[in-house]
ROLUMZA-269013 format. One record per residue (C-alpha): residue number from 1; residue in one letter; x, y negated, z negated. Coordinates in pm, 1 decimal. Each point is the difference from the previous one (the first is absolute). Layout:
N
REC; NUM; a; X; Y; Z
...
This chain:
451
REC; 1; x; -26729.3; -23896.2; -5680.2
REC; 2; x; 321.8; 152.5; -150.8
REC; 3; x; -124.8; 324.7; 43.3
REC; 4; x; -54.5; -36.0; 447.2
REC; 5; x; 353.2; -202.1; -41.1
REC; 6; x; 160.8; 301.8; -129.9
REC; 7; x; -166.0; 243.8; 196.7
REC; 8; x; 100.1; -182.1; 312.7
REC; 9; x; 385.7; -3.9; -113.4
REC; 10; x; -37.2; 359.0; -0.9
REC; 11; x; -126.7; 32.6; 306.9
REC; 12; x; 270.8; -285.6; 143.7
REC; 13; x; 280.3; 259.9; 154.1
REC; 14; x; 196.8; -56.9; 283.7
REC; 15; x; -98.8; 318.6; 286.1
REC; 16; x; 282.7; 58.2; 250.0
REC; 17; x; -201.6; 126.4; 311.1
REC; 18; x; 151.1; 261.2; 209.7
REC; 19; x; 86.2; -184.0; 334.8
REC; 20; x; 201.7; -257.9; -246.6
REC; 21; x; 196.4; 333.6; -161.7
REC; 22; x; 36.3; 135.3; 342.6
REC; 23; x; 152.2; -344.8; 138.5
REC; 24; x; 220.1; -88.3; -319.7
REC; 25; x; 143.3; 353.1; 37.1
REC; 26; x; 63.4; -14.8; 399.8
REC; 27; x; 138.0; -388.5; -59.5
REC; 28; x; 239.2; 159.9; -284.6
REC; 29; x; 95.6; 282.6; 242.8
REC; 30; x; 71.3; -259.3; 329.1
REC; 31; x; 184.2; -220.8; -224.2
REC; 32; x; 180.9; 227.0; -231.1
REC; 33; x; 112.8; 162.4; 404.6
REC; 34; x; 91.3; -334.7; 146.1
REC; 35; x; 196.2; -149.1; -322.1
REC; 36; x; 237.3; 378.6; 27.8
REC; 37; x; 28.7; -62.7; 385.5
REC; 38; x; 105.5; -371.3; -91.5
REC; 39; x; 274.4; 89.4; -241.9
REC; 40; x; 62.6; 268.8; 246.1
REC; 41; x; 77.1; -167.6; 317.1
REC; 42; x; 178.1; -239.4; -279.3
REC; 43; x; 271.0; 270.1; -156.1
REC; 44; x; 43.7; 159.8; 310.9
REC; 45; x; 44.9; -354.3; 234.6
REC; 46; x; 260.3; -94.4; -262.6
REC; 47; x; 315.6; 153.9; 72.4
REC; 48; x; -63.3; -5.6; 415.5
REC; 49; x; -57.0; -353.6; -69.6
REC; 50; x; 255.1; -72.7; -220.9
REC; 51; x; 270.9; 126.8; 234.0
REC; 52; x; -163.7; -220.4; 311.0
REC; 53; x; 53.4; -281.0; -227.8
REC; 54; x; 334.1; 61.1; -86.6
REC; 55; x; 109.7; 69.6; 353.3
REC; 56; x; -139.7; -292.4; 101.6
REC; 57; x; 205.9; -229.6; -306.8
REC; 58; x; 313.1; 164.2; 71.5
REC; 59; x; -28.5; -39.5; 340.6
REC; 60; x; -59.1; -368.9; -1.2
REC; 61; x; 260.1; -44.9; -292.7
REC; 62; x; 247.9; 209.6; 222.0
REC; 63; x; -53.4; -173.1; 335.2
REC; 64; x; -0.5; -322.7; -172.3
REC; 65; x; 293.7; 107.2; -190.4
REC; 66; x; 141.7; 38.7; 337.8
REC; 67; x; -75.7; -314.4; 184.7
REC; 68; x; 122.0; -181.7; -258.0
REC; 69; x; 360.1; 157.3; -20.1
REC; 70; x; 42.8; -0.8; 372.3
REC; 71; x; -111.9; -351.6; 83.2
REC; 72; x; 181.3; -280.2; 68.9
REC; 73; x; 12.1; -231.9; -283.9
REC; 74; x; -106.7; -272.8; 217.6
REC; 75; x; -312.5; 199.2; 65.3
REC; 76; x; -76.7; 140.1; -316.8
REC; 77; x; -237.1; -310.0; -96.7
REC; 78; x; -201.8; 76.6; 328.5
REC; 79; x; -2.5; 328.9; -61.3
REC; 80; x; -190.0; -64.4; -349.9
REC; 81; x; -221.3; -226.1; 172.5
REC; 82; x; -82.7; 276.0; 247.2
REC; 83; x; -70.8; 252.9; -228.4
REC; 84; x; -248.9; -220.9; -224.3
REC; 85; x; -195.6; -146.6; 270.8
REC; 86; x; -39.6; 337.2; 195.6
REC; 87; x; 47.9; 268.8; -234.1
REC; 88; x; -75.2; -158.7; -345.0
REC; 89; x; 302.4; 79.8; -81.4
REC; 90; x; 175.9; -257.6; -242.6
REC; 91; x; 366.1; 77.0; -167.8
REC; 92; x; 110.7; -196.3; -316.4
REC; 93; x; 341.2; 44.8; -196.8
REC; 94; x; -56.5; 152.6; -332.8
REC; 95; x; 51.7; -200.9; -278.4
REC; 96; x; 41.7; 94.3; -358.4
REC; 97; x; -210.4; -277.1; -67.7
REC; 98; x; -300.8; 96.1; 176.1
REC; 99; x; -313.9; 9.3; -216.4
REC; 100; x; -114.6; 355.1; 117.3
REC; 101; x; -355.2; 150.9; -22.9
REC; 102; x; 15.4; 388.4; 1.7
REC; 103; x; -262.5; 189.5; 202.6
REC; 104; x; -294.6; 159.0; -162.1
REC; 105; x; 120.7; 383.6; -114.0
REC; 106; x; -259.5; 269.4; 201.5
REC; 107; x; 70.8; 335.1; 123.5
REC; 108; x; -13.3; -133.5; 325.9
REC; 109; x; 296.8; -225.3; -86.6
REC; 110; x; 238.9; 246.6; -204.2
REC; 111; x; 17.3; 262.8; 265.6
REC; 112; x; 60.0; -316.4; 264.2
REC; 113; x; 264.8; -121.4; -214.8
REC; 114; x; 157.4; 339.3; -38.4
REC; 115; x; 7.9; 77.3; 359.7
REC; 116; x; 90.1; -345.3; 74.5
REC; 117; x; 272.0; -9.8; -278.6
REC; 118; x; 162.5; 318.0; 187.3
REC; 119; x; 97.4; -162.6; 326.0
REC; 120; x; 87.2; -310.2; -114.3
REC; 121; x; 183.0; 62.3; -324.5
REC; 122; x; -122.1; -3.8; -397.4
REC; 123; x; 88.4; -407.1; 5.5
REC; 124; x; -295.8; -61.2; 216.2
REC; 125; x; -289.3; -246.4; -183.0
REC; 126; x; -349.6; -52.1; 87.0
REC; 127; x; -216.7; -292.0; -101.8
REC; 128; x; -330.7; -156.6; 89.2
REC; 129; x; 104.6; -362.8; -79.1
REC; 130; x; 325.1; -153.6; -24.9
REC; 131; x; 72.0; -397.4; -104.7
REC; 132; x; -404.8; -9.9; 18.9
REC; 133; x; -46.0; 97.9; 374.9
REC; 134; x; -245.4; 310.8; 72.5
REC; 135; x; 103.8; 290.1; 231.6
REC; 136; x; 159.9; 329.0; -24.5
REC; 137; x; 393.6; -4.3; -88.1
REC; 138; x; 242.0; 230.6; 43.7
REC; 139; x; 388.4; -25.0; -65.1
REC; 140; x; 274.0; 71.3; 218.9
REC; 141; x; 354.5; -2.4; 27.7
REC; 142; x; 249.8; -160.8; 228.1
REC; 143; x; 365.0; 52.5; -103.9
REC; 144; x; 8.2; -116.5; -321.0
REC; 145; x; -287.7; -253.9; 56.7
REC; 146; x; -368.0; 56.5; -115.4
REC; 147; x; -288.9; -138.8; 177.9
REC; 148; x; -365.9; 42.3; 1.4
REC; 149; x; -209.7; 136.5; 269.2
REC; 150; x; -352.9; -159.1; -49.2
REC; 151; x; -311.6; 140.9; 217.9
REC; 152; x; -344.1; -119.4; 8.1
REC; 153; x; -231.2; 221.7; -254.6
REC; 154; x; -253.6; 125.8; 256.4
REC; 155; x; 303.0; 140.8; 232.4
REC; 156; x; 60.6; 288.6; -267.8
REC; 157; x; -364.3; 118.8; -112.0
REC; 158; x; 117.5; 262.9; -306.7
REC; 159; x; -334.5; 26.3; -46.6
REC; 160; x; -343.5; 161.7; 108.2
REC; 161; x; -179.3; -286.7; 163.1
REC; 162; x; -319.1; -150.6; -108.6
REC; 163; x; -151.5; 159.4; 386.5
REC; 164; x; 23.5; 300.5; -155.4
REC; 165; x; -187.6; -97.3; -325.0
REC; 166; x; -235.5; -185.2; 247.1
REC; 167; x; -74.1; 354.5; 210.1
REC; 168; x; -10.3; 203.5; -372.7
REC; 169; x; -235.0; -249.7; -106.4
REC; 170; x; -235.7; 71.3; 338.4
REC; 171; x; -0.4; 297.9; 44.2
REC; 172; x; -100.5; 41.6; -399.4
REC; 173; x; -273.0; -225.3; 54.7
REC; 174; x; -60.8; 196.8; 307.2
REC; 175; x; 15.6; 369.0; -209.5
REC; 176; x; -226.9; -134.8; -286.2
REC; 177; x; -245.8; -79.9; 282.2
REC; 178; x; -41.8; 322.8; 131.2
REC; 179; x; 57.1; 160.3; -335.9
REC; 180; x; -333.5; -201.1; -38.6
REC; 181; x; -210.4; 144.1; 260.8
REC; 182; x; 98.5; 365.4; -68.0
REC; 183; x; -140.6; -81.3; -377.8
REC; 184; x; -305.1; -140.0; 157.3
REC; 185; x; -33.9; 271.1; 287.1
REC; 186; x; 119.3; 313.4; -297.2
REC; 187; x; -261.7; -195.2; -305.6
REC; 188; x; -284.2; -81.7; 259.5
REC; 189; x; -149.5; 361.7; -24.8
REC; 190; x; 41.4; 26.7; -398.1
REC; 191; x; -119.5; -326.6; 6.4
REC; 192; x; -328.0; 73.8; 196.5
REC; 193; x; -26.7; 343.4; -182.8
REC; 194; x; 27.9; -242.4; -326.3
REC; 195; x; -238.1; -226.4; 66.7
REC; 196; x; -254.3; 269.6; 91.5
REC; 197; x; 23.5; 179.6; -303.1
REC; 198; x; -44.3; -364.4; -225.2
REC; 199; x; -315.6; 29.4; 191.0
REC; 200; x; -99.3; 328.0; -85.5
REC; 201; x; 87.8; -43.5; -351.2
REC; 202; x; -241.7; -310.2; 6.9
REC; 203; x; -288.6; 223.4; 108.9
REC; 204; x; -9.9; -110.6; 344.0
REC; 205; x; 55.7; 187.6; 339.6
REC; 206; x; 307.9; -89.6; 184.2
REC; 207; x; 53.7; -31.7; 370.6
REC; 208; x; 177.0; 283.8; 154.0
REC; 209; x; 332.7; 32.5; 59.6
REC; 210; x; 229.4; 40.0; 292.9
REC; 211; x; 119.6; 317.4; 24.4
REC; 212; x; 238.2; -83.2; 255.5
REC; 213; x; 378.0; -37.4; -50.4
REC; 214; x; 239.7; 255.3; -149.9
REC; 215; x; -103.8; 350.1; -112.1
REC; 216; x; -16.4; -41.5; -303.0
REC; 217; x; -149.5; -362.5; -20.2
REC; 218; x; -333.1; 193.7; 241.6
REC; 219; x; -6.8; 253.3; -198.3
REC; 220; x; -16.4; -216.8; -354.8
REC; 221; x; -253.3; -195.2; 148.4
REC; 222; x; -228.9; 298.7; 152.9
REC; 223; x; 8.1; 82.7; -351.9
REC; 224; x; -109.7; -260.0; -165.5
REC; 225; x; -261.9; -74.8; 264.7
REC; 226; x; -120.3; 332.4; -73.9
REC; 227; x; -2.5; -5.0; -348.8
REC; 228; x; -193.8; -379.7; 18.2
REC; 229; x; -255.8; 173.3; 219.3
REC; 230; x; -62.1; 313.6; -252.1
REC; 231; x; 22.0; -281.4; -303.2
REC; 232; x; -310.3; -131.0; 195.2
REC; 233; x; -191.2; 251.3; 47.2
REC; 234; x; 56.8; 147.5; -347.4
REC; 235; x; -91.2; -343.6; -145.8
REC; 236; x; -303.8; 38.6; 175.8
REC; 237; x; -79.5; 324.8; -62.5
REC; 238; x; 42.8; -40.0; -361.0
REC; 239; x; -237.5; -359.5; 4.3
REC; 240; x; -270.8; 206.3; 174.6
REC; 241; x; 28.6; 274.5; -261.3
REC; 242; x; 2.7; -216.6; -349.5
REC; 243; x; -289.7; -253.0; 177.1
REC; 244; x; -189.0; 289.4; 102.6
REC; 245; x; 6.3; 176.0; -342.4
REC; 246; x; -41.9; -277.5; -206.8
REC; 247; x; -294.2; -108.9; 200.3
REC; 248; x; -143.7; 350.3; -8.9
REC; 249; x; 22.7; -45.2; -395.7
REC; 250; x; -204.1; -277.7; 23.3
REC; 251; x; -338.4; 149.3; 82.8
REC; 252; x; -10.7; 220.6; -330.7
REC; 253; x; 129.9; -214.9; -204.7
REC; 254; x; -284.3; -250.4; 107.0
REC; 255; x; -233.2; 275.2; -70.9
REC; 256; x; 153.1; 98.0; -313.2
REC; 257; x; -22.1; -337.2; -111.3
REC; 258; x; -386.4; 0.9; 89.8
REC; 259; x; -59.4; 320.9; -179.2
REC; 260; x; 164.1; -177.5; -275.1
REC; 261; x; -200.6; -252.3; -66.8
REC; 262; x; -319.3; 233.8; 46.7
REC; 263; x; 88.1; 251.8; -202.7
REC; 264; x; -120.7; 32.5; -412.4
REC; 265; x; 307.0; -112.6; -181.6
REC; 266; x; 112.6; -175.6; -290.5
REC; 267; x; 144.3; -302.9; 42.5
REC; 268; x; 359.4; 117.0; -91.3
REC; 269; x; -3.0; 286.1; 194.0
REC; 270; x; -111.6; -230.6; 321.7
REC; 271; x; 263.5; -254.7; -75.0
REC; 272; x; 287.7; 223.4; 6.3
REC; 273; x; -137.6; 191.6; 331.7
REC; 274; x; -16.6; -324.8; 172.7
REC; 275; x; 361.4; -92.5; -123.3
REC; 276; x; 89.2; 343.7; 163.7
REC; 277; x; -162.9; -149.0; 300.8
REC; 278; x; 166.3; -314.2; 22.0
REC; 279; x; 328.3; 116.8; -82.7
REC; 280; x; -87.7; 312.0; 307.3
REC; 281; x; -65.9; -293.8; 247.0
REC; 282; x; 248.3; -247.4; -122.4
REC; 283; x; 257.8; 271.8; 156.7
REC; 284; x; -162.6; 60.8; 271.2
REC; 285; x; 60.1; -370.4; 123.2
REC; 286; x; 339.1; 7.6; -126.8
REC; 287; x; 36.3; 318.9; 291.7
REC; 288; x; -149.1; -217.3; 273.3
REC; 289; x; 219.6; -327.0; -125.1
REC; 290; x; 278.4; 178.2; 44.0
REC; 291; x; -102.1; 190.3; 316.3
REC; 292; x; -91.8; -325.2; 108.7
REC; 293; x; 203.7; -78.3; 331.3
REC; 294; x; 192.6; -398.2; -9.3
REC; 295; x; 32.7; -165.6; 327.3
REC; 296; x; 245.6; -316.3; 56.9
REC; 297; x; -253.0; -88.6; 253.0
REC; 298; x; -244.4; -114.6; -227.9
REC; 299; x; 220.9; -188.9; -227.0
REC; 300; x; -54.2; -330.2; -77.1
REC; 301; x; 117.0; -267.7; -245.8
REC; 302; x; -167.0; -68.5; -314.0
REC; 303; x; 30.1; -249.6; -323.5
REC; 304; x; 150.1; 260.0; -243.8
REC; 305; x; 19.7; -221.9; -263.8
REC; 306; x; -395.1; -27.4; 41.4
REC; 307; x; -33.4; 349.2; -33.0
REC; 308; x; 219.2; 86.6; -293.3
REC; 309; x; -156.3; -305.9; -207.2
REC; 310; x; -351.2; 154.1; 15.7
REC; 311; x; 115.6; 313.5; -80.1
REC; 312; x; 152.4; -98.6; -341.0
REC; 313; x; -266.9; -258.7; -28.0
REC; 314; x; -244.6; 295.4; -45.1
REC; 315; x; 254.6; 211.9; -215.8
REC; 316; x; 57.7; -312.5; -260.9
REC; 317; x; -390.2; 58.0; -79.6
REC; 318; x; 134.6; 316.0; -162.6
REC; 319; x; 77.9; -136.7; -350.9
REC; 320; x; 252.2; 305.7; -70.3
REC; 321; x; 201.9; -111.8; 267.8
REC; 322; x; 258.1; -258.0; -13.1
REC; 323; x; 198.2; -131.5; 293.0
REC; 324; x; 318.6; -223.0; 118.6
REC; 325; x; -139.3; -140.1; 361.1
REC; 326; x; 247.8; -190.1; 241.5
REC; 327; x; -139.9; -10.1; 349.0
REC; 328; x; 144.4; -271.4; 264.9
REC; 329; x; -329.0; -149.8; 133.6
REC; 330; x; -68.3; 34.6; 369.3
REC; 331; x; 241.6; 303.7; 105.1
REC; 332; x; -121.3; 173.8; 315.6
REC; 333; x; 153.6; 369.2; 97.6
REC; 334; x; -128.9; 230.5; 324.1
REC; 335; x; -216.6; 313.2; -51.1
REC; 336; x; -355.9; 148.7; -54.6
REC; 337; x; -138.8; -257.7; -296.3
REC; 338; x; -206.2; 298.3; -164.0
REC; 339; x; 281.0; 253.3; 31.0
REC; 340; x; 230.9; -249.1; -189.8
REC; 341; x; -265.1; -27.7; -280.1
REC; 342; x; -38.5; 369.7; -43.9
REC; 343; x; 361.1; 8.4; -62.4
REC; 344; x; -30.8; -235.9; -266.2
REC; 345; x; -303.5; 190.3; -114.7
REC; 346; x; 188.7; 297.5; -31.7
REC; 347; x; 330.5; -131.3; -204.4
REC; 348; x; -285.7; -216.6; -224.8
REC; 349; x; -194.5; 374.7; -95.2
REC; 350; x; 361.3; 150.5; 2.0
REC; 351; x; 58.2; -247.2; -282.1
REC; 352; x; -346.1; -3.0; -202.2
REC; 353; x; 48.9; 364.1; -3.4
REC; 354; x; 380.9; 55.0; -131.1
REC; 355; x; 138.5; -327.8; -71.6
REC; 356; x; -207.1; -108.0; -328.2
REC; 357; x; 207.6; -18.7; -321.1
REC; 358; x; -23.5; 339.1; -179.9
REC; 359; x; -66.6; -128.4; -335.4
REC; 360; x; -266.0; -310.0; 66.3
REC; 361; x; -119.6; 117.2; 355.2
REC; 362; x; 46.5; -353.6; 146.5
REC; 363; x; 155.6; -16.5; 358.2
REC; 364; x; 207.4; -310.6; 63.2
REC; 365; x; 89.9; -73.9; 348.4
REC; 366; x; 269.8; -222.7; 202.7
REC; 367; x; -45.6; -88.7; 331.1
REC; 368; x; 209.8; -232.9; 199.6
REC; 369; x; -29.9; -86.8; 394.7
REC; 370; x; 262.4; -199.4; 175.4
REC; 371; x; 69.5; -93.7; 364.3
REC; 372; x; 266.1; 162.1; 175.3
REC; 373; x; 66.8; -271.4; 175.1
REC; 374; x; 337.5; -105.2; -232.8
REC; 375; x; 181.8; 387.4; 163.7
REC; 376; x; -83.5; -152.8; 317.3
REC; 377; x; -312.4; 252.6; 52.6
REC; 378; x; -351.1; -59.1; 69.8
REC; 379; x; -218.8; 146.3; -243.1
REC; 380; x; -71.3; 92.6; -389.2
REC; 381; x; 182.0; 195.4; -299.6
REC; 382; x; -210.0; 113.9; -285.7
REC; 383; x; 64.8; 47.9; -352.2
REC; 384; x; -191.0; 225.3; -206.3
REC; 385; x; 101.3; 104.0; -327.3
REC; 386; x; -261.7; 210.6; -286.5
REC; 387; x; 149.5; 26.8; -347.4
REC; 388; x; -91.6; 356.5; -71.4
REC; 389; x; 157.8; 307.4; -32.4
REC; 390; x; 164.8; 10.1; 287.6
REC; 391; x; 89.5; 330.2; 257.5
REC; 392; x; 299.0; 217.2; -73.1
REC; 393; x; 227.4; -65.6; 252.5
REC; 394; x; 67.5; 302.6; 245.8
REC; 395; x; -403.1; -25.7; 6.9
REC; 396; x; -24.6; -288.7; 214.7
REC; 397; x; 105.2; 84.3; 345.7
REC; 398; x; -257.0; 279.9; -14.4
REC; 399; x; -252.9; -186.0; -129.9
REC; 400; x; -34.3; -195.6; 348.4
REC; 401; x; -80.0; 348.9; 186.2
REC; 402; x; -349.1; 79.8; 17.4
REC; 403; x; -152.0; 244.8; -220.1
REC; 404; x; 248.9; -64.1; -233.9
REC; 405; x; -74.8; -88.9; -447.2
REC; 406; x; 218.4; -50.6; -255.2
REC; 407; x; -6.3; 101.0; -348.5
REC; 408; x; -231.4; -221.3; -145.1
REC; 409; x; -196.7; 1.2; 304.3
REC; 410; x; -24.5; 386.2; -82.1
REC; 411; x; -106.0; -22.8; -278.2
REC; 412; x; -353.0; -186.9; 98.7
REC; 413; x; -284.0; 178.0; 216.6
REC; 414; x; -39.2; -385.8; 254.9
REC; 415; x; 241.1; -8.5; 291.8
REC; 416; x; 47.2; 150.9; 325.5
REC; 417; x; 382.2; -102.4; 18.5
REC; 418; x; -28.7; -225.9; 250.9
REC; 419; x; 4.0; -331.0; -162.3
REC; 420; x; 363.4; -69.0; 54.2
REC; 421; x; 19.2; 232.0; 336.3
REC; 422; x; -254.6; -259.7; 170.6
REC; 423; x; 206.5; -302.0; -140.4
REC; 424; x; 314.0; 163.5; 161.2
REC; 425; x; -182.5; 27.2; 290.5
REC; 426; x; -156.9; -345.7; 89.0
REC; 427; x; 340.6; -180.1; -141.6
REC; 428; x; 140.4; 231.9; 310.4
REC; 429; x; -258.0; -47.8; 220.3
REC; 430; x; 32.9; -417.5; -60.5
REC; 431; x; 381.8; 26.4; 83.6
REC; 432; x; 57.7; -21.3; -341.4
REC; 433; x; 228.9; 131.6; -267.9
REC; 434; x; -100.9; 93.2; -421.8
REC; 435; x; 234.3; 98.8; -276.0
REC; 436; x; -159.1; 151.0; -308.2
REC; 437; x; 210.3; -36.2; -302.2
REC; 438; x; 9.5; -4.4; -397.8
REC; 439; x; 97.3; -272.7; -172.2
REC; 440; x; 243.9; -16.6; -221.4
REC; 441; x; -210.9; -172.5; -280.4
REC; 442; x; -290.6; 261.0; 55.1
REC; 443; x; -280.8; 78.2; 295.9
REC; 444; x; 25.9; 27.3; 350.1
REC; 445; x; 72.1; -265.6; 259.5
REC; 446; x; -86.8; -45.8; 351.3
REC; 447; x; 186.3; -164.4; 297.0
REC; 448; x; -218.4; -74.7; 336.8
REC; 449; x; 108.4; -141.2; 289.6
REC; 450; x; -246.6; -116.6; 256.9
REC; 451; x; 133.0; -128.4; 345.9
């Protein structure tokens, strides 16, 4: 069990596809472009706006600068009362006693000041709340009287309003959209060309693709068509061949094997012949297994566990054998049921032959079989582990090509070097995935994964 849970933390990795690159890196783009337009329009709006504003203070402060001085007496209290309910306009003496609430410093407000400050004089005060009431106060001078000019806040926006945040905000939402659909339009080719190529990896025969769009998206695609089409007739070509040999190898060996057991020899000398024999024709189906075409159509689902228990329910006869069995009972995968067990036939002879301990000749196998279902997967994951020798390292990825021996397997006259080749082959062929590894206590290990 520890050994599947730390295989599958290896195999736990986070894969960024390529539409979600392409979209992360147009969204970056849009809003890295929209945030310098923002602060843009913001630098540039600041100083136009700044001197509207203070136009627009001194102005009012003038004019009602002016009313004031020129106005009856009488009518001065009417005149306040004008300006407030019309204008929002409300004048208060200035009082050294006033609690008063400076405004909050922003660029916005120094350059207002400034501009402000030059018309009206360097005495001139701002404030957002004086004795506790709200607005947006401004000093001014009468004679040698002071007096406050209050105006509602909203009157004097110094600000970028929250419209324009609101119309930022939309049309983002509206960029990352479309930077959405040209991911999905640019990817959905690659994607298509991806998903074809999974399939031809698996052994299977992919439909078609378009070869419309762009130039070079048809011409891609006319490729690969192409080279699907010449995969498929090679494949065939080379079935044919290694079928029709090995079956033409066949008939004499038959009637070797006949003239064998005719012919006046000694015992010895017949026993070896007919090991020659066996060894001759136990190649020869190791050709046609793996010139053996694999169809999905005929895949059905089968009790693996079943099959695996009677297989090392035969090898635990084998009294030089020891072995560490942990199947889950019931676990059903898709595929050809007798394929599968060839497979397992394979890695099992793989292991009698060069996994045994090189001093007392005992093999000692591990086998585990687990569900998938705890990655969220349908399927199996196999275990396998010999405590042998092992396989030098840079050996093993050419050890699952056919024709292909290592040193050991040199060594011995049994073997075609297709053992592993045909294991390689059905794991593909099953949608599958193996890793062949050695241990770091000794011998080689296995990893299977059967959907």
């Amino acid at each position: 069990m520890g050994n599947i849970r730390s295989y599958l933390q290896r195999l736990a990795w986070v894969q960024s596809g390529l539409f979600w690159r392409t979209f992360f890196l147009l969204a970056l783009l849009v809003t890295a472009s929209m945030t310098t337009w923002f602060v843009s329009i913001k630098l540039l709006d600041r100083k136009p706006r700044a001197q509207q504003l203070s136009n627009q203070i001194v102005s009012i402060v003038t004019i009602t600068s002016a009313a004031l001085t020129h106005s009856a007496e009488e009518r001065r209290r009417e005149l306040l009362i004008d300006l407030a309910r019309s204008e929002g306009i409300r004048i208060y003496l200035l009082e050294d006693t006033d609690q008063i609430e400076a405004l909050e410093e922003s660029p916005m407000l120094a350059e207002l000041r400034l501009l402000v400050q030059q018309k009206l004089g360097k005495q001139t005060r701002f404030a957002q709340r004086v004795n506790g009431e709200e607005g947006f106060w401004v000093s001014f001078k009468i004679d040698d009287d002071q007096f406050w000019l209050r105006l509602e806040q909203d009157r004097l926006q110094t600000e970028i309003g929250w419209h324009i945040f609101g119309w930022a905000a939309s049309s983002l939402v509206l960029a990352l959209i479309a930077a959405a659909l040209i991911s999905r339009r640019i990817n959905a080719p690659l994607s298509d060309l991806s998903a074809a190529a999974r399939q031809l990896a698996r052994g299977n025969h992919p439909s078609p693709l378009k070869e419309t769009g762009p130039r070079e998206i048809r011409e891609t695609n006319t490729s690969f068509n192409q080279m699907v089409d010449d995969l498929a007739r090679i494949e065939l070509d080379r079935t044919v061949i290694l079928a029709g040999i090995s079956h033409d190898l066949r008939t004499p060996l038959t009637r070797l094997q006949l003239e064998l057991e005719m012919a006046n020899l000694d015992n010895a000398t017949r026993d070896a012949m007919q090991i020659d024999l066996r060894q001759m024709d136990s190649i020869i189906q190791q050709f046609l297994d793996y010139a053996k075409p694999l169809h999905e159509s005929t895949f059905s689902s089968f009790n693996l566990s079943s099959l695996l228990e009677q297989l090392f329910t035969d090898m635990a006869r084998d009294h030089s054998i020891l072995m560490e069995v942990q199947i889950v009972p019931n676990l059903y995968v898709t595929g050809i049921e007798i394929e599968v067990r060839r497979l397992f036939n394979n890695l099992i002879q793989n292991a009698l032959r060069y996994g045994r301990n090189e001093v007392t000749q005992q093999l000692k196998l591990q086998l585990e079989c687990r569900s998938r279902a705890n990655t969220g997967q349908s399927g199996a994951l196999i275990y396998l582990r010999d405590f042998g020798a092992g396989i030098i390292e840079s050996e093993i990825p050419r050890l699952l090509r056919p024709f292909t021996r290592g040193e050991v397997a040199r060594s011995q006259a049994n073997g075609s070097g297709l053992g592993l080749a045909i294991v390689d082959r059905i794991v593909k062929r099953h949608g599958g995935k193996i890793q062949i590894q050695n241990h770091e206590f000794g011998g080689l290990e296995i990893y299977i994964e059967l959907r």
